[in-house]
ZAROFI-477591 format. One line per field, with one value per atom (N, C-alpha, C, CB): residue number from 1; residue in one letter; x, y, z; atom name. Coordinates in steps of 0.1 Angstrom, whole numbers. Glycine has a CB too. Example, Ala and Ser with C-alpha at 12.3 -4.5 7.8 and 13.67 -1.06 7.14 Angstrom:
seq = [1, 1, 1, 1, 2, 2, 2, 2]
type = [a, a, a, a, s, s, s, s]
X = [132, 123, 132, 113, 128, 137, 129, 141]
Y = [-57, -45, -33, -45, -22, -11, 0, -6]
Z = [78, 78, 78, 90, 71, 71, 79, 57]
atom = [N, CA, C, CB, N, CA, C, CB]
//
This chain:
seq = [1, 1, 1, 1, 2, 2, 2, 2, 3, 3, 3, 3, 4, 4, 4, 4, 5, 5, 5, 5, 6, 6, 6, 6, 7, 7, 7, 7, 8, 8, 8, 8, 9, 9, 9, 9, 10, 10, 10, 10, 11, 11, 11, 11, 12, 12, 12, 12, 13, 13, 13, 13, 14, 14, 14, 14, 15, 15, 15, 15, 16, 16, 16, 16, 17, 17, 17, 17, 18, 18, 18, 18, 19, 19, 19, 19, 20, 20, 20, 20, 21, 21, 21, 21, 22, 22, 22, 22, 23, 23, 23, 23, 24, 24, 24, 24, 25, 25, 25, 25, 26, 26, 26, 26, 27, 27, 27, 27, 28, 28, 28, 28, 29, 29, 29, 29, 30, 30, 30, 30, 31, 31, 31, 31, 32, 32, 32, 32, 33, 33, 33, 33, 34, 34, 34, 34, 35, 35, 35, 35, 36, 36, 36, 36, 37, 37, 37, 37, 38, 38, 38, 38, 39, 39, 39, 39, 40, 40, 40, 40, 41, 41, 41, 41, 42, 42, 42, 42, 43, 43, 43, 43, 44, 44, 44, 44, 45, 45, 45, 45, 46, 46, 46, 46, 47, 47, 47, 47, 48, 48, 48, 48, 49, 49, 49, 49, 50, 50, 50, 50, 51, 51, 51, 51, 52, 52, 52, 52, 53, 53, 53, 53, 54, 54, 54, 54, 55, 55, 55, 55, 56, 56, 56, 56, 57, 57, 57, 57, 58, 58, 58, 58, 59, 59, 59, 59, 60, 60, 60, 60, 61, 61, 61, 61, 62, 62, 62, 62, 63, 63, 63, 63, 64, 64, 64, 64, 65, 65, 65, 65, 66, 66, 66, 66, 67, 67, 67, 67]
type = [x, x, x, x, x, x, x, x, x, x, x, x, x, x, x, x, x, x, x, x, x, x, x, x, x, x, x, x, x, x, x, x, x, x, x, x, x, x, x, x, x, x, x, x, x, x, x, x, x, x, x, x, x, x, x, x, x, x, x, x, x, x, x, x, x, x, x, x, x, x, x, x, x, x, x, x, x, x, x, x, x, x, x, x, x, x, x, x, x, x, x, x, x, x, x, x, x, x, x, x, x, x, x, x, x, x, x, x, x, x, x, x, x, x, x, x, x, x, x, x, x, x, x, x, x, x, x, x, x, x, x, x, x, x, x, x, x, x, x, x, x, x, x, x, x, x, x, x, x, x, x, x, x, x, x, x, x, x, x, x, x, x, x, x, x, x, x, x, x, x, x, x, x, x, x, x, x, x, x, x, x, x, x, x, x, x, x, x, x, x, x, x, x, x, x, x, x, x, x, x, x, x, x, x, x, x, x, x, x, x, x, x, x, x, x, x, x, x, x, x, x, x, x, x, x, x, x, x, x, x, x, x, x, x, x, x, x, x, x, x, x, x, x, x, x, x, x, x, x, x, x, x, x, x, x, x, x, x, x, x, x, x, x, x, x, x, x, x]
X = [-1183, -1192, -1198, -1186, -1211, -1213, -1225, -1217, -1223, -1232, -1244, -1224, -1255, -1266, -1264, -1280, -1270, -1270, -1275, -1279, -1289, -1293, -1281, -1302, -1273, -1263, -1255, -1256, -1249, -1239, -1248, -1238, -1257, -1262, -1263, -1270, -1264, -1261, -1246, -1263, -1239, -1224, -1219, -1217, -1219, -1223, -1230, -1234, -1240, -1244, -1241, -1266, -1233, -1228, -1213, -1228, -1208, -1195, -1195, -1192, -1207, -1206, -1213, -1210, -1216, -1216, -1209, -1218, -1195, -1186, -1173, -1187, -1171, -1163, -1168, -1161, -1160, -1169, -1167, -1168, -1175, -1179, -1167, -1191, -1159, -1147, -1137, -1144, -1136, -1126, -1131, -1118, -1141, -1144, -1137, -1158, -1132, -1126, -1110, -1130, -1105, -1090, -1095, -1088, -1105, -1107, -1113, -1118, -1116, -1121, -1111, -1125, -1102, -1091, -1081, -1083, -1083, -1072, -1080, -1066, -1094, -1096, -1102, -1105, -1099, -1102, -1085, -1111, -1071, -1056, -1056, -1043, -1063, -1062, -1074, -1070, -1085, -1087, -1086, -1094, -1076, -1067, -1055, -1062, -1044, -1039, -1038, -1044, -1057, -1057, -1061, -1070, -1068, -1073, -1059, -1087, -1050, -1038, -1030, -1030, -1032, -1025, -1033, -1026, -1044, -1053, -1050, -1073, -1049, -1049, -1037, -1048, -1025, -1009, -1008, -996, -1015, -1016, -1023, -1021, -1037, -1039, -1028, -1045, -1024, -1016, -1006, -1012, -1001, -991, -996, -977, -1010, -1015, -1017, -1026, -1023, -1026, -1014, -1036, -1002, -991, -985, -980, -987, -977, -989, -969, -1002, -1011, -1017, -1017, -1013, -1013, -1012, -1003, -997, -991, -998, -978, -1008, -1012, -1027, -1010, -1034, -1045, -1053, -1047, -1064, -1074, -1082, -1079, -1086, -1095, -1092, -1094, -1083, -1077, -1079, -1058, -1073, -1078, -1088, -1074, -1100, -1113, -1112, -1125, -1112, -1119, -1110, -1120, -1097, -1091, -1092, -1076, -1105, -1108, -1123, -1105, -1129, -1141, -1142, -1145, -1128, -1132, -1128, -1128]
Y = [157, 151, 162, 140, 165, 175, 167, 189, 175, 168, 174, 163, 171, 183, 186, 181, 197, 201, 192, 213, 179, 169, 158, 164, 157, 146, 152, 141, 164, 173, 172, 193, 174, 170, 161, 172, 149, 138, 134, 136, 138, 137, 139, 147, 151, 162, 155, 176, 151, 149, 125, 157, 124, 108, 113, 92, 125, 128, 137, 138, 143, 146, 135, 158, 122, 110, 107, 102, 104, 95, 108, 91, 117, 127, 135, 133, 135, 143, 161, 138, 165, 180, 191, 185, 188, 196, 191, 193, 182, 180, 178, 168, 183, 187, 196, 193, 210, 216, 211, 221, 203, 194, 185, 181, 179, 166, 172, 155, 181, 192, 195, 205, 203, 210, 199, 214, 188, 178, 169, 168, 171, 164, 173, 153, 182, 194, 194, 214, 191, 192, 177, 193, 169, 152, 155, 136, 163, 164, 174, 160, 184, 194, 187, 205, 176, 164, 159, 157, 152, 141, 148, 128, 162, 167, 174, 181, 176, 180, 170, 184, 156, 145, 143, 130, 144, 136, 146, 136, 161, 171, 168, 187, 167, 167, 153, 167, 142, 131, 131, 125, 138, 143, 147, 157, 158, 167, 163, 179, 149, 143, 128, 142, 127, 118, 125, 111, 138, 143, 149, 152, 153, 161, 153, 156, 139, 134, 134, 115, 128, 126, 133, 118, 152, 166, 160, 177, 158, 158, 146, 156, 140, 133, 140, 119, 138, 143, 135, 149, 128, 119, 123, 115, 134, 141, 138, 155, 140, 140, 121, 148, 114, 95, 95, 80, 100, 95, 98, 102, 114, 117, 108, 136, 102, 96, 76, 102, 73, 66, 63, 63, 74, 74, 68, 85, 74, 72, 61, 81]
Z = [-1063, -1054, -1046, -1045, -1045, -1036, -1027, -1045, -1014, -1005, -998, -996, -997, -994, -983, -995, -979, -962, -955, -957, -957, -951, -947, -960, -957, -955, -947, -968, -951, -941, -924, -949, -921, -911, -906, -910, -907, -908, -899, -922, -911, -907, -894, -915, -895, -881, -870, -885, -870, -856, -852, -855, -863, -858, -853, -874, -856, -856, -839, -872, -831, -824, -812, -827, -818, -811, -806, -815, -816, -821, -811, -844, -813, -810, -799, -821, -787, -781, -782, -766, -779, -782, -782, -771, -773, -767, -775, -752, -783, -789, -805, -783, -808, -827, -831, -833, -830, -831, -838, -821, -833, -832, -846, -814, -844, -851, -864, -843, -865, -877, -886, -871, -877, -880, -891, -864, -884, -889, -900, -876, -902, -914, -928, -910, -920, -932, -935, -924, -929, -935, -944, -922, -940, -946, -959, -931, -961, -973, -980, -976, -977, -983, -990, -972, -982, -986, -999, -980, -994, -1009, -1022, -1008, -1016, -1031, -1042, -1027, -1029, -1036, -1044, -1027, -1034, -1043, -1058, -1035, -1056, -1068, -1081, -1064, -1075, -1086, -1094, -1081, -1082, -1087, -1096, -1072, -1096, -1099, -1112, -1089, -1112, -1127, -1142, -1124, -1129, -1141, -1145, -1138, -1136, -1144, -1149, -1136, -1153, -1162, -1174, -1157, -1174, -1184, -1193, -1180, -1188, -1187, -1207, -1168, -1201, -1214, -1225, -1211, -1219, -1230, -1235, -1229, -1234, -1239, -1252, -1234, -1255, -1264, -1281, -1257, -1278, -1286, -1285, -1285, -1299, -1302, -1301, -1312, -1295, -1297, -1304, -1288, -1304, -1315, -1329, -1313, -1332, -1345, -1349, -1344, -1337, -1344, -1343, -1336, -1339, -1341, -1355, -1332, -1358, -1370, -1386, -1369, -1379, -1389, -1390, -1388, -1377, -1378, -1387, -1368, -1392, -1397, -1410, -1396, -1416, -1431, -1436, -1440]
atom = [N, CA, C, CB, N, CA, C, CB, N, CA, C, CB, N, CA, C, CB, N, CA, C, CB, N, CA, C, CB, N, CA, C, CB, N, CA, C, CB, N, CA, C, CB, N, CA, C, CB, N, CA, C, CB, N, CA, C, CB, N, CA, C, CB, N, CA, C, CB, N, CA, C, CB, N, CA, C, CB, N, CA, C, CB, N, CA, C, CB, N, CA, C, CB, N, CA, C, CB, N, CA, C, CB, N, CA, C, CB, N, CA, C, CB, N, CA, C, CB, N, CA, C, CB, N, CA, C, CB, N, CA, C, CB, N, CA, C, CB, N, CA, C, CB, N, CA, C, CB, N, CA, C, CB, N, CA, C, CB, N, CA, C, CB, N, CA, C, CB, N, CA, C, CB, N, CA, C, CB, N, CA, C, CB, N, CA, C, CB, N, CA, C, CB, N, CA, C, CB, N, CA, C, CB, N, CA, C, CB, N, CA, C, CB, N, CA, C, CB, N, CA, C, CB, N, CA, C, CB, N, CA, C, CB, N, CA, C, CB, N, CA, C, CB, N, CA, C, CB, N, CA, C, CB, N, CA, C, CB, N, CA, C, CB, N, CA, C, CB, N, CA, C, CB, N, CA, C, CB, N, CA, C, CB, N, CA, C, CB, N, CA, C, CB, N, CA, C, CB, N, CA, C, CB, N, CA, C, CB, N, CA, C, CB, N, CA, C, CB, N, CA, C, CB, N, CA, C, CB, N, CA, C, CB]
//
């Protein structure tokens, strides 16, 4: 997912609404660790979906579903 500088602006200034100015820094800090977090879960969570189903070829049933 990538997000344009428009949207990133956006963000930014409902977040300096919403948060006041003296305390972004804090509130930054801590959701830049919450999606350091999840991207860690999602990765570690990949690799042990993909981990078992290495071991079978799907490639190989397609092409032995053709004929």
């Amino acid at each position: 997912m990538h997000i344009s500088f428009s949207e990133l602006l956006m963000i930014l200034l409902v977040a300096l609404l919403v948060v006041k100015p003296e305390r972004m820094p804090e509130v930054a800090t801590q959701l830049g660790k919450w999606v350091k977090g999840i991207r860690t879960l999602f990765s570690n969570l990949k690799e042990e979906v993909e981990k078992p189903l290495s071991k079978y070829s799907f490639h190989e049933d397609k092409e032995s579903r053709k004929e």
